[in-house]
LUMFI-799154 format. One record per atom (N, C-alpha, C): residue number from 1; residue in three letters; atom name; x negated, y, z. Coordinates in pm, 1 decimal. Atoms other than C-alpha are relative to their C-alpha. Layout:
{pt NUM ala CA {X Y Z}}
...
This chain:
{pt 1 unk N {144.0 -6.7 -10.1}}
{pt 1 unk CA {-16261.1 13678.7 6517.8}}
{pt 1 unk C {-44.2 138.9 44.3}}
{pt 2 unk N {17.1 -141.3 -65.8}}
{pt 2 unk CA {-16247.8 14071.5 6553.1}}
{pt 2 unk C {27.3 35.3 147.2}}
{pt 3 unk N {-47.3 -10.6 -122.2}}
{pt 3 unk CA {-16085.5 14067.6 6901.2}}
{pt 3 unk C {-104.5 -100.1 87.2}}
{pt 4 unk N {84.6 91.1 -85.4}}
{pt 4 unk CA {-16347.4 13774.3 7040.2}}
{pt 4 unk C {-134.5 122.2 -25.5}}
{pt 5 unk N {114.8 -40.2 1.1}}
{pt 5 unk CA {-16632.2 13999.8 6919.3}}
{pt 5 unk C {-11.0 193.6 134.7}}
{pt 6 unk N {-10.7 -104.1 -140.8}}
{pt 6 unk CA {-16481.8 14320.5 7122.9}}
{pt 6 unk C {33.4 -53.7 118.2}}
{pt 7 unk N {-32.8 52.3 -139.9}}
{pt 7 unk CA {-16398.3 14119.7 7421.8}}
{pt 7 unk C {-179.9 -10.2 61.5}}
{pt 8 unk N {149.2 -37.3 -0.8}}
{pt 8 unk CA {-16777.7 14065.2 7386.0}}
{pt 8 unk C {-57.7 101.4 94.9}}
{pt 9 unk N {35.2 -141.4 4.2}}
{pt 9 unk CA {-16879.0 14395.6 7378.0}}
{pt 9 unk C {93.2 100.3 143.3}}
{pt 10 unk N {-55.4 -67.3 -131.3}}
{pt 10 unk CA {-16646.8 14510.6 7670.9}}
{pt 10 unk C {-34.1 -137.9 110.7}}
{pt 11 unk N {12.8 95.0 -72.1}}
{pt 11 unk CA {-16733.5 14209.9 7864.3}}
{pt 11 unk C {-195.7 42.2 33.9}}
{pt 12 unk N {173.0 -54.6 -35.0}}
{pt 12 unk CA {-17113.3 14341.5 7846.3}}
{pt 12 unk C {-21.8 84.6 55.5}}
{pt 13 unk N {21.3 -153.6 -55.9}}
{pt 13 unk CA {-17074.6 14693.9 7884.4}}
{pt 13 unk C {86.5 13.6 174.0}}
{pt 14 unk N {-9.6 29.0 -154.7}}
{pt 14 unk CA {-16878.9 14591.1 8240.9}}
{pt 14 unk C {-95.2 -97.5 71.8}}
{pt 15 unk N {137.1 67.5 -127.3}}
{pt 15 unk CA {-17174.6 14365.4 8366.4}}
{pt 15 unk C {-86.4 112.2 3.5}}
{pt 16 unk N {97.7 -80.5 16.8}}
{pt 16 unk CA {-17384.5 14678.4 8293.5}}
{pt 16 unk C {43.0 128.0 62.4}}
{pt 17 unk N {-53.2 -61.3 -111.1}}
{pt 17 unk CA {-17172.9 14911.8 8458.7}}
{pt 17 unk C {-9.3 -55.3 133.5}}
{pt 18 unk N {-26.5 28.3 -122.7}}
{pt 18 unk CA {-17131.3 14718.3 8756.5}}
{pt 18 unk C {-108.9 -12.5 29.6}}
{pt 19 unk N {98.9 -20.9 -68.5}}
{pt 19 unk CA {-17488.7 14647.6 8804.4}}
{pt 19 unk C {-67.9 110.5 28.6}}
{pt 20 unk N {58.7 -109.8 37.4}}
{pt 20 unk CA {-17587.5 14970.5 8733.9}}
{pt 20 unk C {72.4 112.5 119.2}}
{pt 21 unk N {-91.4 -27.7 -110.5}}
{pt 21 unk CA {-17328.2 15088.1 9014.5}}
{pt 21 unk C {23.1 -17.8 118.1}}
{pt 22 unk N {-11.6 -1.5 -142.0}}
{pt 22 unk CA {-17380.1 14903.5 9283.9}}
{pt 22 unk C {-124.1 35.5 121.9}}
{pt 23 unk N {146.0 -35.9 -105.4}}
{pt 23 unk CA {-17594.4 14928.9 9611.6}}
{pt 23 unk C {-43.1 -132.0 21.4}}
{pt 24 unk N {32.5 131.2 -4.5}}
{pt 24 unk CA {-17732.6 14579.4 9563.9}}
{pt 24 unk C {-158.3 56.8 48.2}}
{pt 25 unk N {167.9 -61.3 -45.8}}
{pt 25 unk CA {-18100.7 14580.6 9734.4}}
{pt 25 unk C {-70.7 -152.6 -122.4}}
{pt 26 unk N {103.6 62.1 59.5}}
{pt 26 unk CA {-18364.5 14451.1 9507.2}}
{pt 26 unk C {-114.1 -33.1 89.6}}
{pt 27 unk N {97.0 129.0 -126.1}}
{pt 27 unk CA {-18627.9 14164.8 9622.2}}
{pt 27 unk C {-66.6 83.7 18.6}}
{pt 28 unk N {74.9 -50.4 -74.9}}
{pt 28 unk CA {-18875.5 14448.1 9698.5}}
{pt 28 unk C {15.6 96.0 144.0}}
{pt 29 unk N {-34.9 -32.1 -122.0}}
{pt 29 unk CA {-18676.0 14569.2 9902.1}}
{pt 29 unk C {16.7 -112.3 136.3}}
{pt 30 unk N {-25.8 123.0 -79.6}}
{pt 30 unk CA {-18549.6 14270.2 10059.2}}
{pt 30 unk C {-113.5 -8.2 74.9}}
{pt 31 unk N {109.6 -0.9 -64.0}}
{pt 31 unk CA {-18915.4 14238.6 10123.4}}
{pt 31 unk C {-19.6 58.1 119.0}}
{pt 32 unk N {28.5 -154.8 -127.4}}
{pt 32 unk CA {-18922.2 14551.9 10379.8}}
{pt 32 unk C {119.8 -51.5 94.5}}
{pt 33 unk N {-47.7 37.5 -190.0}}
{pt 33 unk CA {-18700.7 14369.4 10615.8}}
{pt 33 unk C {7.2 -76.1 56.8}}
{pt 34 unk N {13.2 84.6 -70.6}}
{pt 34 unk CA {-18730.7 14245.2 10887.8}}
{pt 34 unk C {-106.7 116.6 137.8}}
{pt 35 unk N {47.8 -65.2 -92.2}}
{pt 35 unk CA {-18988.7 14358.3 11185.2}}
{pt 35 unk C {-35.5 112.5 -65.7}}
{pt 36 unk N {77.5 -151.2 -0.3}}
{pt 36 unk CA {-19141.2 14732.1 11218.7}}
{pt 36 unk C {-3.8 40.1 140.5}}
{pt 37 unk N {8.5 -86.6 -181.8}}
{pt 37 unk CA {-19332.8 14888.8 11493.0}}
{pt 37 unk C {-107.2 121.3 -52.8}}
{pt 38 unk N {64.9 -179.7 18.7}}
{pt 38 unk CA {-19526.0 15197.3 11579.0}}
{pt 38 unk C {-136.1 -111.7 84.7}}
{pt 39 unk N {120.5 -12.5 -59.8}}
{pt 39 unk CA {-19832.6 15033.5 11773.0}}
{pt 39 unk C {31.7 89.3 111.5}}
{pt 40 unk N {39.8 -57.0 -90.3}}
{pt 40 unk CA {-19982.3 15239.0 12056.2}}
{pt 40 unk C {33.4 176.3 -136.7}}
{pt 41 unk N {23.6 -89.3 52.3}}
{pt 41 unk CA {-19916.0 15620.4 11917.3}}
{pt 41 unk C {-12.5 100.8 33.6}}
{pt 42 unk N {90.9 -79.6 -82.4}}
{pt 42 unk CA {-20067.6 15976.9 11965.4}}
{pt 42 unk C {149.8 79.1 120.9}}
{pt 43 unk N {-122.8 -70.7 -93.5}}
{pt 43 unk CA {-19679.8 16119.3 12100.3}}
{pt 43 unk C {55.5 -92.3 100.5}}
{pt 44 unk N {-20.3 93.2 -96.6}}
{pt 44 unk CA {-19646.1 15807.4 12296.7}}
{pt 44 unk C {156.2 -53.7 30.6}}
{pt 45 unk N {-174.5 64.9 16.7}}
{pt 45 unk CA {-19299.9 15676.2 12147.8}}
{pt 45 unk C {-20.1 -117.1 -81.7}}
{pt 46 unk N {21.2 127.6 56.8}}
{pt 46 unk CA {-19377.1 15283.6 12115.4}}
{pt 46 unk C {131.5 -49.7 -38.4}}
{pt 47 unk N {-130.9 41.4 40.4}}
{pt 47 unk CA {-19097.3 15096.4 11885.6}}
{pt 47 unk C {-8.5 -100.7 -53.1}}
{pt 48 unk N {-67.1 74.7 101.2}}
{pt 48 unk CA {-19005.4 14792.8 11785.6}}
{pt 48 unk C {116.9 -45.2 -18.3}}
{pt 49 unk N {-115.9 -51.7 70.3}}
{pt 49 unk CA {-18719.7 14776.3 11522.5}}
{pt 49 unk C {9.4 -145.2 -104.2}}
{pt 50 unk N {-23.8 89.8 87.8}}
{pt 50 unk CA {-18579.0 14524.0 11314.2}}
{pt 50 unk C {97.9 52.4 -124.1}}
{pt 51 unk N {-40.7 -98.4 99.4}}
{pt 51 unk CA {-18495.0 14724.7 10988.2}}
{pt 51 unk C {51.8 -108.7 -117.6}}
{pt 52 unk N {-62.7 23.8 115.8}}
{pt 52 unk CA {-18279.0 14654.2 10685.3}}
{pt 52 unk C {61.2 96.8 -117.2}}
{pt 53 unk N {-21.0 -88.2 106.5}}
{pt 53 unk CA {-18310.7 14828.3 10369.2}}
{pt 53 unk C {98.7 -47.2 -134.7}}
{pt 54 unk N {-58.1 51.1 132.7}}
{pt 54 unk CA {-18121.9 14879.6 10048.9}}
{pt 54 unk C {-1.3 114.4 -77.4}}
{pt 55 unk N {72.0 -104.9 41.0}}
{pt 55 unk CA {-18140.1 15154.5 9804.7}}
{pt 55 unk C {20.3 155.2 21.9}}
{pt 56 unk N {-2.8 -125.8 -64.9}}
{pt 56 unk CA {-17962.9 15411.7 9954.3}}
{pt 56 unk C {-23.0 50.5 154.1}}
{pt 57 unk N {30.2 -20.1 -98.6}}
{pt 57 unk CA {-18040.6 15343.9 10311.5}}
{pt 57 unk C {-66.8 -95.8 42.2}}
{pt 58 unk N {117.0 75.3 -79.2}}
{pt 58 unk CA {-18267.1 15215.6 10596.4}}
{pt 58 unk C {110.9 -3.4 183.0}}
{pt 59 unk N {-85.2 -31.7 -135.7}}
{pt 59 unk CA {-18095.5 15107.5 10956.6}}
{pt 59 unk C {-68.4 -155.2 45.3}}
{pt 60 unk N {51.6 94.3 -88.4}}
{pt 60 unk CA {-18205.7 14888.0 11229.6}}
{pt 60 unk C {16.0 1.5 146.9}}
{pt 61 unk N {9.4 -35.8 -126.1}}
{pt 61 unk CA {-18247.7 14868.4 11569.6}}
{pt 61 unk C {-55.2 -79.9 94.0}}
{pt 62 unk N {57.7 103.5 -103.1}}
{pt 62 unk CA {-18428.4 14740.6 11880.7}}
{pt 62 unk C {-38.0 85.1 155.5}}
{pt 63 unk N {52.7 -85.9 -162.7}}
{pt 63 unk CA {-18667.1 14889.6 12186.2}}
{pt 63 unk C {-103.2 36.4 0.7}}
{pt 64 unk N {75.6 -121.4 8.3}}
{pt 64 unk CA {-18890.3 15160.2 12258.5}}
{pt 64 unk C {-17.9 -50.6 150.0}}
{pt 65 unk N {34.8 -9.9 -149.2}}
{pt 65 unk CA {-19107.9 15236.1 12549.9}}
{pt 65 unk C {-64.5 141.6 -25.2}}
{pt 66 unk N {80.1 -108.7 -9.9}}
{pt 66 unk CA {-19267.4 15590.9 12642.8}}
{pt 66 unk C {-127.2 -11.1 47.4}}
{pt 67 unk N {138.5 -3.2 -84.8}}
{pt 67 unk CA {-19642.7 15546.1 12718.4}}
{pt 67 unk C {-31.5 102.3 63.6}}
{pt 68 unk N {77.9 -40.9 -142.3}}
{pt 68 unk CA {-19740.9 15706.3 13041.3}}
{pt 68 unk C {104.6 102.0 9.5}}
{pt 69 unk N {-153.2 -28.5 -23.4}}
{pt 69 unk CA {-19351.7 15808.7 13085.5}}
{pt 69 unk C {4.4 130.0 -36.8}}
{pt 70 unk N {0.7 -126.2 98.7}}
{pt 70 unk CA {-19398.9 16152.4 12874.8}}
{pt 70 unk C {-21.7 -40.0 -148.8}}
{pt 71 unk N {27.6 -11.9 145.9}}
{pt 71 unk CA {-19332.4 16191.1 12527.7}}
{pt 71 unk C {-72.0 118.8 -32.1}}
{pt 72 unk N {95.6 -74.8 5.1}}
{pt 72 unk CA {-19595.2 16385.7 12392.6}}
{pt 72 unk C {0.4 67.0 -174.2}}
{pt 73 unk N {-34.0 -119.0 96.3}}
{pt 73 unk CA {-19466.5 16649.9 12158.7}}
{pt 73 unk C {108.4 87.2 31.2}}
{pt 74 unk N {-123.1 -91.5 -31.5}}
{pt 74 unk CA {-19307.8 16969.2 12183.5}}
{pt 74 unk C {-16.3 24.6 138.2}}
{pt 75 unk N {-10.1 -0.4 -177.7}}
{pt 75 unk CA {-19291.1 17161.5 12492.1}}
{pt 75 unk C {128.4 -8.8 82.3}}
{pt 76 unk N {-148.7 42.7 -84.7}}
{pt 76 unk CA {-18922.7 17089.8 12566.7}}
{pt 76 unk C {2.4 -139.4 4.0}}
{pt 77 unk N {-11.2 73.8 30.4}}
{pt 77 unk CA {-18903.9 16751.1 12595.5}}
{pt 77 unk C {159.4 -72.4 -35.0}}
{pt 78 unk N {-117.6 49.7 24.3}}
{pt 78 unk CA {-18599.0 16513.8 12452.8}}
{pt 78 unk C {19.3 -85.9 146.7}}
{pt 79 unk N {-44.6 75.4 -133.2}}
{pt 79 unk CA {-18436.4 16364.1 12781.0}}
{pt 79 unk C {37.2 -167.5 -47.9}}
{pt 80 unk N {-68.6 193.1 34.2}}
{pt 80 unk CA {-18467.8 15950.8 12712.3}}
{pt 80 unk C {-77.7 -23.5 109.8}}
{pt 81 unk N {65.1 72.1 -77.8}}
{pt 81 unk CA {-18536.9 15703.3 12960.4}}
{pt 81 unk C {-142.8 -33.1 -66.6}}
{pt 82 unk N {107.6 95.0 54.8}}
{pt 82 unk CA {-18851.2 15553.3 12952.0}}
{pt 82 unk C {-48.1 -90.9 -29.1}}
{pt 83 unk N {32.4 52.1 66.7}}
{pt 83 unk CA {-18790.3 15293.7 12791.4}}
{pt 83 unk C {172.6 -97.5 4.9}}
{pt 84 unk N {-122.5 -13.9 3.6}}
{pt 84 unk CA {-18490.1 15106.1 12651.9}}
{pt 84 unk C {37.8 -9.2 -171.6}}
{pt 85 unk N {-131.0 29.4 172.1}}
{pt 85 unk CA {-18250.9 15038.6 12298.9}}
{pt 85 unk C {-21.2 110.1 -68.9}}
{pt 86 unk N {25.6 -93.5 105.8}}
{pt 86 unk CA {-18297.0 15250.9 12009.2}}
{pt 86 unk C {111.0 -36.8 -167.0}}
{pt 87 unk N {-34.1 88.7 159.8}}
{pt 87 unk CA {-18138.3 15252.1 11669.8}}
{pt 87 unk C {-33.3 128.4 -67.9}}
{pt 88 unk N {72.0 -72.5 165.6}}
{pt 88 unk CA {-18260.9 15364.2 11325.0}}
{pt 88 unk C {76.3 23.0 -106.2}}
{pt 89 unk N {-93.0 -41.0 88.1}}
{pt 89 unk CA {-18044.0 15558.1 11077.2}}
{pt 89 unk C {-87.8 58.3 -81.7}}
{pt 90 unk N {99.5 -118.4 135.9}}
{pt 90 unk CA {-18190.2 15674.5 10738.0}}
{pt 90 unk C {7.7 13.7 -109.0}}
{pt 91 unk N {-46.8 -18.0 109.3}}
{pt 91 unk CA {-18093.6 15811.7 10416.9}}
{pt 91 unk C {-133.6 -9.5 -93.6}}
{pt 92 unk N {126.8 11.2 94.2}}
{pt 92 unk CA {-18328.6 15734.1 10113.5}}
{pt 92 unk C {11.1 120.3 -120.3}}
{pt 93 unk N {0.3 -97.6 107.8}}
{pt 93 unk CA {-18302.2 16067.0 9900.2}}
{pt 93 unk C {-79.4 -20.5 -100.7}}
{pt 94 unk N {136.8 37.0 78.5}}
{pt 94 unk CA {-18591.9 15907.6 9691.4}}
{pt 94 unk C {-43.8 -95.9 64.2}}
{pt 95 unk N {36.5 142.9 -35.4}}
{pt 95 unk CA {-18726.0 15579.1 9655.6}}
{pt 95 unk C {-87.8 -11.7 117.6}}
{pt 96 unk N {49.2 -45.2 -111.4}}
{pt 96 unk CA {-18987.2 15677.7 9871.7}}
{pt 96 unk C {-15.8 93.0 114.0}}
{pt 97 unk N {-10.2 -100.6 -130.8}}
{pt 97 unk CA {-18828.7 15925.8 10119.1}}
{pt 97 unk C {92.4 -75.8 81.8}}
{pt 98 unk N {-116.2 -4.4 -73.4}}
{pt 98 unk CA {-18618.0 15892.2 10412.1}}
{pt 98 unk C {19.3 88.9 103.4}}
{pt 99 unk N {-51.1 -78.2 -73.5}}
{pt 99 unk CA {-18449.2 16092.6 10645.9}}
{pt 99 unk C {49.6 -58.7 78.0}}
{pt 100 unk N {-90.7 100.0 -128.9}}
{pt 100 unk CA {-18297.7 15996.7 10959.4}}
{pt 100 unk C {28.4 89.8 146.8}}
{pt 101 unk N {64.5 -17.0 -174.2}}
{pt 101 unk CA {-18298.0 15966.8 11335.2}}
{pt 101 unk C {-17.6 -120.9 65.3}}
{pt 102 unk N {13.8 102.3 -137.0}}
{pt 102 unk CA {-18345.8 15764.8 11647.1}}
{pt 102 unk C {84.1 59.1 82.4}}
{pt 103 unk N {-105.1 -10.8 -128.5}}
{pt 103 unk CA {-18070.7 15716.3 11855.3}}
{pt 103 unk C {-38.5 -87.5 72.7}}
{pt 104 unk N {-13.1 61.0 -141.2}}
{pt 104 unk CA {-18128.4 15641.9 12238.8}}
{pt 104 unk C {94.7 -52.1 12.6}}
{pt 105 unk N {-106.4 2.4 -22.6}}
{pt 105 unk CA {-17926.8 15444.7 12434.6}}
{pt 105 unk C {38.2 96.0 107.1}}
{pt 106 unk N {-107.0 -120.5 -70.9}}
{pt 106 unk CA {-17823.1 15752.9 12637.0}}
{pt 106 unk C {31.6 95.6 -58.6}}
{pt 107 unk N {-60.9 -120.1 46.3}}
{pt 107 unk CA {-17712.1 15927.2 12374.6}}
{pt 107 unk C {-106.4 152.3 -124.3}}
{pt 108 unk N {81.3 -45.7 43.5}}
{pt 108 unk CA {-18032.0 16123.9 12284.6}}
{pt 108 unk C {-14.9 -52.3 -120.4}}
{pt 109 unk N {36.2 20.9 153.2}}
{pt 109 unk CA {-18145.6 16162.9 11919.4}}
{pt 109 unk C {-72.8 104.4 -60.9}}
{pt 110 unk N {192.9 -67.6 43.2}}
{pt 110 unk CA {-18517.6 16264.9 11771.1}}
{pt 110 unk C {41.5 -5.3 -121.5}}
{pt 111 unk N {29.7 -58.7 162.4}}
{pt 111 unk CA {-18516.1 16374.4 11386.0}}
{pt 111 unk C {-85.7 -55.5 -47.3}}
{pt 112 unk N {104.6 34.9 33.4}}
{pt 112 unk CA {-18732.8 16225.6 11170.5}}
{pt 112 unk C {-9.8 -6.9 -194.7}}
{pt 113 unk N {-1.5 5.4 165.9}}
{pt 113 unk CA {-18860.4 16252.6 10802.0}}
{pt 113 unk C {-176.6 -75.0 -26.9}}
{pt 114 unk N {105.1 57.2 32.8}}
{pt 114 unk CA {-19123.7 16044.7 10635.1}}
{pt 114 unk C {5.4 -81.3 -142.6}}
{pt 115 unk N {-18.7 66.3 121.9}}
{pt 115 unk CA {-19214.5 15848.3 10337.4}}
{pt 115 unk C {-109.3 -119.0 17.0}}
{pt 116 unk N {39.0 138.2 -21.7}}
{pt 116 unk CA {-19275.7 15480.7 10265.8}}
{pt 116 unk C {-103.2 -10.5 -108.3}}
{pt 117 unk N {131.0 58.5 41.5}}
{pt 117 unk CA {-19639.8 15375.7 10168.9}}
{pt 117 unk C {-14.2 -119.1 -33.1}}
{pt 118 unk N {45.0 162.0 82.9}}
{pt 118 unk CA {-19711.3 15056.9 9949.0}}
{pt 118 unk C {101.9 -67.2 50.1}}
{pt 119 unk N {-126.5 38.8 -38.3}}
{pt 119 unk CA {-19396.1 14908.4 9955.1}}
{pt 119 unk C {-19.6 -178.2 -112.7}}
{pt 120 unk N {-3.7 33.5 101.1}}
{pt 120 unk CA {-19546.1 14697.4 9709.6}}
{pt 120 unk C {-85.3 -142.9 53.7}}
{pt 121 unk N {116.8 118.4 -75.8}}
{pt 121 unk CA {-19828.4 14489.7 9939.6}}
{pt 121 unk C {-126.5 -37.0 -55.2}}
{pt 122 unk N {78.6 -18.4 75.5}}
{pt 122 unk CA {-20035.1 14579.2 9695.8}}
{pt 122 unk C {-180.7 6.1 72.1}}
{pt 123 unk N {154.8 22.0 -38.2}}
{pt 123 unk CA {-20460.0 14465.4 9777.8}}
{pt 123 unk C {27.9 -20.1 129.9}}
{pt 124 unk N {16.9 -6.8 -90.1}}
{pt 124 unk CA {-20325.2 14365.9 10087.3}}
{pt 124 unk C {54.7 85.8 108.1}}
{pt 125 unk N {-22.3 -165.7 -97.1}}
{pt 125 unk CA {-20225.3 14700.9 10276.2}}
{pt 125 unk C {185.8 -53.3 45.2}}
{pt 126 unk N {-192.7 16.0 -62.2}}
{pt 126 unk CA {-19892.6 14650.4 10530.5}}
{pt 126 unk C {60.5 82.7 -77.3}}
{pt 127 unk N {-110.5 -147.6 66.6}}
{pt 127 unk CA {-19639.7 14891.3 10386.7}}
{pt 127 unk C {36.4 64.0 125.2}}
{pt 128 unk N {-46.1 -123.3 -162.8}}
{pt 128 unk CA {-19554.6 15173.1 10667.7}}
{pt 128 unk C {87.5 144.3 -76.2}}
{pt 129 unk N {-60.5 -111.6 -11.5}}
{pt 129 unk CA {-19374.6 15456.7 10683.8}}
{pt 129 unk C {-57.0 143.1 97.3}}
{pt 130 unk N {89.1 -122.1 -66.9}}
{pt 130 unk CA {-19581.7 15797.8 10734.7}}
{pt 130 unk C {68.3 127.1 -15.1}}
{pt 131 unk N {-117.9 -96.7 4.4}}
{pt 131 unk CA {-19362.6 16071.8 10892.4}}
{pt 131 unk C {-74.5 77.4 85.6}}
{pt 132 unk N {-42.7 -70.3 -134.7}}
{pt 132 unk CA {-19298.4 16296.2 11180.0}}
{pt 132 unk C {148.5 31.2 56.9}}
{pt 133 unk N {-154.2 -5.6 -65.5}}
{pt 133 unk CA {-19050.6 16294.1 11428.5}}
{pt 133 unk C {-17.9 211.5 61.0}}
{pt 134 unk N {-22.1 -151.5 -54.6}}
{pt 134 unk CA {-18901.2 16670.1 11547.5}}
{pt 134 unk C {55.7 -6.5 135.7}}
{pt 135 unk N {-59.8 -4.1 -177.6}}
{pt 135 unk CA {-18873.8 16757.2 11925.9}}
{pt 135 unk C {99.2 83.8 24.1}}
{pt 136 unk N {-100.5 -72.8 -10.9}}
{pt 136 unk CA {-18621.0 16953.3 12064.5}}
{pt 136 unk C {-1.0 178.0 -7.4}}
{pt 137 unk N {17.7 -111.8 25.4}}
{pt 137 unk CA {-18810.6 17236.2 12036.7}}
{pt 137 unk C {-51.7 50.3 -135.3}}
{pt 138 unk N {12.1 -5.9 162.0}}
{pt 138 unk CA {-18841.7 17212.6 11655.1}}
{pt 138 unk C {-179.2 24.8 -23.5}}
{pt 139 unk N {136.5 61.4 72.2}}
{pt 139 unk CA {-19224.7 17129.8 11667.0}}
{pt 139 unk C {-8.2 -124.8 -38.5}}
{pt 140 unk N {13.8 126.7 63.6}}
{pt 140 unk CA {-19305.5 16834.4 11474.8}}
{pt 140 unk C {-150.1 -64.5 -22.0}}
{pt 141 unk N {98.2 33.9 -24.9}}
{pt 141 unk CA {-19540.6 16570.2 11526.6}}
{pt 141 unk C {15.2 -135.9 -28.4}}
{pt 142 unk N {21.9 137.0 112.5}}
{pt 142 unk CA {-19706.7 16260.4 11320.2}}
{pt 142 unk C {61.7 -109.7 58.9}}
{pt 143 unk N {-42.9 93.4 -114.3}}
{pt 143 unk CA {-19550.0 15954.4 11410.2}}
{pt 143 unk C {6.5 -71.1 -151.1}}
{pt 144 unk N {6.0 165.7 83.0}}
{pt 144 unk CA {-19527.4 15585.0 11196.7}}
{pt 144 unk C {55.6 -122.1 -13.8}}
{pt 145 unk N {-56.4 134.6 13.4}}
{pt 145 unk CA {-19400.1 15268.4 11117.6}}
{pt 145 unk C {-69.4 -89.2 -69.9}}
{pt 146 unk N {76.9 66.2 60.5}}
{pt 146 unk CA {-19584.0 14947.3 11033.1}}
{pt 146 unk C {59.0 -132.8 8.3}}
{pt 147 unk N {-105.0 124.0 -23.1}}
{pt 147 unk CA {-19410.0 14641.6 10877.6}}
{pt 147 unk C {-36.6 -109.5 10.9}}
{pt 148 unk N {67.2 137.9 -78.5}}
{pt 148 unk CA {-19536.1 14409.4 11123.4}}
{pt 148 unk C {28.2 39.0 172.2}}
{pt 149 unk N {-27.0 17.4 -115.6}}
{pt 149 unk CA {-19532.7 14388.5 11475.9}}
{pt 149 unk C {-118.0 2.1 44.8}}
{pt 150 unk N {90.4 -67.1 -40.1}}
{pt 150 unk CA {-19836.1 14617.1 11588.7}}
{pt 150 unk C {-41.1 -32.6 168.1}}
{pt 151 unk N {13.7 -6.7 -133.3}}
{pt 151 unk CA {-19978.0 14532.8 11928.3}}
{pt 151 unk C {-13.5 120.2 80.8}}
């Protein structure tokens, strides 16, 4: 009877480790994927991305266009076509941070840090991601994500 009651007791304390251990994404997360775009925006780097979160990261990928074939930040500009494949890498240092980049497909790759807004859908409100991406000349400028598919 003593040995069934510690089998117990170690039989608990390993479901509680292991959940407590893994990178399993919880349904609010789950929630957050699927589409994300930027809309029309003021640096003129349109994106849509098909993202998949979990709690230590964010990754996706899809296609970008440059409105009016300049990106509009920074006076060096990053050398990408104008328009074209993208992918989304991003570390979650905090529930609501991430870190990342955007990788072109030629290779090019923009910096970016931001944090995720109402993740929750709370009264309504999309959930987005309010950052800035960094140019090559290490000015930085507002840029967004909105989890929907922005005209």
């Amino acid at each position: 009877m003593m040995l069934k009651g510690r089998s117990l007791v170690a039989a608990g304390c390993l479901v509680l480790i292991t959940a407590c251990g893994s990178d399993s994404t919880s349904p609010q997360l789950e929630a957050l994927n699927g589409p994300w775009s930027t809309g029309h925006t003021l640096v003129g780097l349109d994106l849509a991305l098909s993202l998949t979160w979990t709690n230590n990261a964010v990754q996706g990928n899809g296609s970008y266009a440059i409105a009016g074939d300049t990106l509009r930040c920074g006076t060096s500009a990053t050398s990408i076509p104008v328009n074209g494949s993208v992918t989304f890498t991003a570390t979650r240092p905090a529930p609501d941070r991430l870190t990342g980049s955007l990788r072109f497909d030629n290779g090019a790759s923009i910096p970016f840090d931001g944090a995720l807004v109402d993740s929750s859908r709370i009264n309504g409100q999309i959930p987005r991601i309010d950052g800035e991406i960094e140019a090559a000349d290490g000015t930085k400028c507002p840029w967004g994500l909105y989890h929907a598919l922005v005209p």
